[in-house]
N, C-alpha and C positions, 0 to 999 in steps of 0.2 A: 068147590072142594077139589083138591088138585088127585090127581088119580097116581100120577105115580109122585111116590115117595124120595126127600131127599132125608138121608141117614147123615142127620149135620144138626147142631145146637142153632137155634131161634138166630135172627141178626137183621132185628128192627131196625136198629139206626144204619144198614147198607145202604147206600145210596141207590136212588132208584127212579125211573121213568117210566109211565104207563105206556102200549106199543102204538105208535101213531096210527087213524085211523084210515083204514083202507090197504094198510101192510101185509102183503103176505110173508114178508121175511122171518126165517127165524131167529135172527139177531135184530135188532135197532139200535143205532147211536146214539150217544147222547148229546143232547141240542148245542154243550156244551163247548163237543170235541175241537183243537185238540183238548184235553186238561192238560198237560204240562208240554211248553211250548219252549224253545229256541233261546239259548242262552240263562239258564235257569240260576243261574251262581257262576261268580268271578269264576277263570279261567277250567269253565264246563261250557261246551260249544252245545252239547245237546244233550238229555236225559228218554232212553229209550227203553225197549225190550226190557220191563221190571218189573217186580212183584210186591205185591200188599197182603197183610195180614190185619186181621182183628184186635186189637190190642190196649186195653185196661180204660175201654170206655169209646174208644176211637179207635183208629187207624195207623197201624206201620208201615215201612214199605225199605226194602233193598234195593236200588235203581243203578242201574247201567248209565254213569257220568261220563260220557267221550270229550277228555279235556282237548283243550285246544292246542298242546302237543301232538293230537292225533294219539294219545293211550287211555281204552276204557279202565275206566276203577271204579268199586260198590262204593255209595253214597248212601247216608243214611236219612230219611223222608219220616214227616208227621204228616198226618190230619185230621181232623176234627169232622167231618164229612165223607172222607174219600174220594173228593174230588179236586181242594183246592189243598194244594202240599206246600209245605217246608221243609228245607233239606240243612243237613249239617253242611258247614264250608269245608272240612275237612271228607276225604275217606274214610270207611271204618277202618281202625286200627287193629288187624287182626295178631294176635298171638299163636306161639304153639301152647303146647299145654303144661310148660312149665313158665306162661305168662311173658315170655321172651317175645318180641316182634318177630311177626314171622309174614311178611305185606309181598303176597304175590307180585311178580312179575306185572300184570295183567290181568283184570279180571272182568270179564262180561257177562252177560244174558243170565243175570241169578233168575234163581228161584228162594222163593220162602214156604217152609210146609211147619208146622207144629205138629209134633209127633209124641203122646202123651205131653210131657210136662216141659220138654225141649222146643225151641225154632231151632230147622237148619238152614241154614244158606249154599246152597249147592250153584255152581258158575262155572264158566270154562275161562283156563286159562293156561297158562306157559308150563308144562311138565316135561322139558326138555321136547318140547311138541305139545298140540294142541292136547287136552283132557280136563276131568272135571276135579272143580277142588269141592273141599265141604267145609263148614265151620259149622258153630254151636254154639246157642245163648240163649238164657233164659232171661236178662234184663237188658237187653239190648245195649248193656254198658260192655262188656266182657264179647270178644268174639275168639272162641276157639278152636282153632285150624284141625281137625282131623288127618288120619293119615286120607293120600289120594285112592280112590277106588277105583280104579284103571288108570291102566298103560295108556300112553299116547295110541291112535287120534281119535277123541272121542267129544262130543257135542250134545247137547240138548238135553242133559238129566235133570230129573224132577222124582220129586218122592212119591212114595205114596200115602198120607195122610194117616195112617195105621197100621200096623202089621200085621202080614197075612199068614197064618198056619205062625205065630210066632219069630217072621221073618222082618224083617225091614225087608221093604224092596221099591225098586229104581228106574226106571225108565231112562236110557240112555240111547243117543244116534251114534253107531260107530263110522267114523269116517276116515280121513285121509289129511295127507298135510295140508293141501289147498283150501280153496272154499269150494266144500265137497261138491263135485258133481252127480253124488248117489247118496243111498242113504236110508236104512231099513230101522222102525222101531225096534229096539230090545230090551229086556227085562232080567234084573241081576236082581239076586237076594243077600240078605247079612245078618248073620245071628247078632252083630254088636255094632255094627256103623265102620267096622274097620276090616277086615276080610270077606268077599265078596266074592258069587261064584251061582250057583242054581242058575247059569245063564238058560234065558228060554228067547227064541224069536218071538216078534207077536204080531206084526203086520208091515208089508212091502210096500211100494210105489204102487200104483195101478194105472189102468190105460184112460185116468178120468182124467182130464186135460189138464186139470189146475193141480195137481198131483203125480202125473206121470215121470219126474223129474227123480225126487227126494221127498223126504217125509222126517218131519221128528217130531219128537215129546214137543208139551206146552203147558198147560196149566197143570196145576196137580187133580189128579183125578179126582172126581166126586162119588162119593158115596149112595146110591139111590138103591131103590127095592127092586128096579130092574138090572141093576149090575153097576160098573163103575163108567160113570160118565166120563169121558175125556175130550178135550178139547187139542189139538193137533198144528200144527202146521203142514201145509202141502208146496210143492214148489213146482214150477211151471218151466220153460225155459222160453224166449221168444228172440226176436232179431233184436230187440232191445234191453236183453238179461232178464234175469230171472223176476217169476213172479208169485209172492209169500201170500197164501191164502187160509183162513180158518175153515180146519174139517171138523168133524164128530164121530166118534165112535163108544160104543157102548162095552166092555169086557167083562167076563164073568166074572162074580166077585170073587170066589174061592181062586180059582185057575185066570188070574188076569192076562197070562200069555194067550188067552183064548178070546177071540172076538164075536162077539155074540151078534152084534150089528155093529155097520159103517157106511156111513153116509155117502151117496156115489155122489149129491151135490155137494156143492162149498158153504160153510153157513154164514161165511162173510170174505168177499174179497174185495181186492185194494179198486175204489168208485169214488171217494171224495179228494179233493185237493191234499192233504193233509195224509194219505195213504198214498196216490198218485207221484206226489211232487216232495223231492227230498234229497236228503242228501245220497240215499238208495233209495231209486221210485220203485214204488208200487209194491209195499209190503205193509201186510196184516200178520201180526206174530204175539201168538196167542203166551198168556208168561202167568196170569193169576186171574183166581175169580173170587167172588163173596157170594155165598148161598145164605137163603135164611130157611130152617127146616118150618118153619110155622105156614110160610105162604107160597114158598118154591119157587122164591126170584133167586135169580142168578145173574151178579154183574160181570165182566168179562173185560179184563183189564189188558190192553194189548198193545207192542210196538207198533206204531205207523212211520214210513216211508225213513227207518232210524234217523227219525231229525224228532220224534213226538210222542206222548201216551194218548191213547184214545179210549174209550169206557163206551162198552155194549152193554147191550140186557135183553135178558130171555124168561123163560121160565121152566120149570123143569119137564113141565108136562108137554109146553110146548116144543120144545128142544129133541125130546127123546121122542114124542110121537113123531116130527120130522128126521128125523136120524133112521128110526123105523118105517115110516112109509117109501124110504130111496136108499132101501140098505140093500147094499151090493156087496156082499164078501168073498171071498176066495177061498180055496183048501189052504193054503198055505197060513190064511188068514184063522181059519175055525180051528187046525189043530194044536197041539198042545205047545208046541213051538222044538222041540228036541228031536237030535236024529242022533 
């Protein structure tokens, strides 16, 4: 009987692996990986850093296409497992919301959250500079562009799965025009999806090796009886460029600019070929996960080395008791995030 609690609807058909035997990790792979590999669709060179959802029986999924132009664009993905995809040949065709095309410049690293009755697609892309766009769809036929919720330069936002004190709210990395050399979580709220503003800090870089660099958002938070489960990226820097690793941290449900625990180890960094070796080595970059509330597995959908998908699994008990047993946090980290 799992001791802590995931606050998330049953999801039997998740795909899943029991933890090899003699592992003490808090993640494991799956025997799988990659699942989606190198040239996935006429001119898309790779399919990386992207996000799956539940969806009317199976599987959806938003995925980062890097065509062979060298421009990423969202690509739309089936599956019947969550492991083995099909993708549209085409981009999604986004609109503004008098139905008129409206097809970003460039568009990367989505996410996908369902938020009551809505899926958003939140990405970064061209805003006269880097920043996040969002669309809306409820049949994944229709994609509707929202206005932008920040100013240029901004990277890594992800929803959060429900509204808190009757807020939307956002996790976002602010950055800089390049490929940021820093990089602090933060937390934006929005009474309607289109003005945005209750900015709070919520956690920095820290002096843990595989983190000391930059940090941002990654999957969408979970729901649990101990706070909201998040899954993160850390970055590293070395003589060989940077290195993308999966953190954990726990925030309070009410006050999620508040970090309740954070995990001082990594709970997966780049070790197999397929994370190692790429077109950018050695990156693990956390983008979606599938919980099921009945038994508290959690898969863990993630960029490797941006040439690949790879598919972890944990469980909830295990996860947040590891995140807790090597939680190291900070003031900066525990207060409210406002000054």
């Amino acid at each position: 009987m799992s001791e802590v609690k995931l606050l998330c609807p049953s999801l039997p058909d998740m795909p899943w692996q029991e933890k090899p035997a003699g592992s003490t990790a808090p993640l494991w792979r799956h025997t799988e990986n990659p699942i989606i590999s190198r040239n996935p669709l006429p001119g898309v060179a790779r399919i990386f850093n992207s996000a799956v959802a539940p969806y009317e029986g199976g599987f959806i999924g938003v995925f980062r296409g890097e065509q062979t132009n060298g421009v990423p664009h969202i690509y739309l993905g089936r599956s019947q497992d969550g492991v083995h995809w099909s993708f549209d040949a085409e981009k999604i065709p986004f609109v503004d919301k008098d139905g008129k095309p409206a097809q970003p410049v460039y568009a990367y690293d989505p996410r996908l959250v369902k938020v009551e009755d809505t899926y958003y697609v939140i990405w970064c892309q061209d805003f006269y500079g880097a920043s996040i766009g969002v669309a809306k769809t409820t049949d994944f036929k229709t994609f509707t562009r929202l206005e932008n919720p920040f100013i240029p330069f901004n990277r890594n936002a992800v929803l959060f799965p429900r509204r808190i004190g009757g807020m939307y709210t956002m996790l976002s990395r602010p950055s800089d025009s390049g490929h940021t050399p820093f990089g602090d979580i933060f937390l934006s709220q929005s009474p309607d999806m289109e003005f945005w503003g209750r900015h709070r800090h919520v956690m920095s870089k820290s002096d843990n090796w595989w983190e000391n660099l930059k940090i941002g958002g990654g999957a969408a938070p979970i729901e649990t009886s101990e706070g909201w489960l998040l899954f993160y990226h850390g970055v590293t820097g070395t003589c060989n460029g940077y290195v993308y690793s999966i953190g954990g941290a726990i925030l309070d449900i009410d006050e999620p600019s508040r970090v309740l625990y954070r995990c001082s180890n990594f709970l997966l960094t780049p070790e197999e070929w397929y994370e190692e070796r790429g077109f950018v080595p050695n990156v693990c970059f956390p983008c979606a996960t599938f919980q099921d509330g009945d038994t508290g597995r959690i898969a863990v959908y993630y960029g490797c080395a941006d040439s690949y998908v790879g598919l972890a699994f944990t469980t909830v008990d295990q996860v947040v008791g590891y995140i807790k047993a090597h939680s190291r946090t900070s003031q900066t980290d525990c207060e409210l995030g406002a000054r």
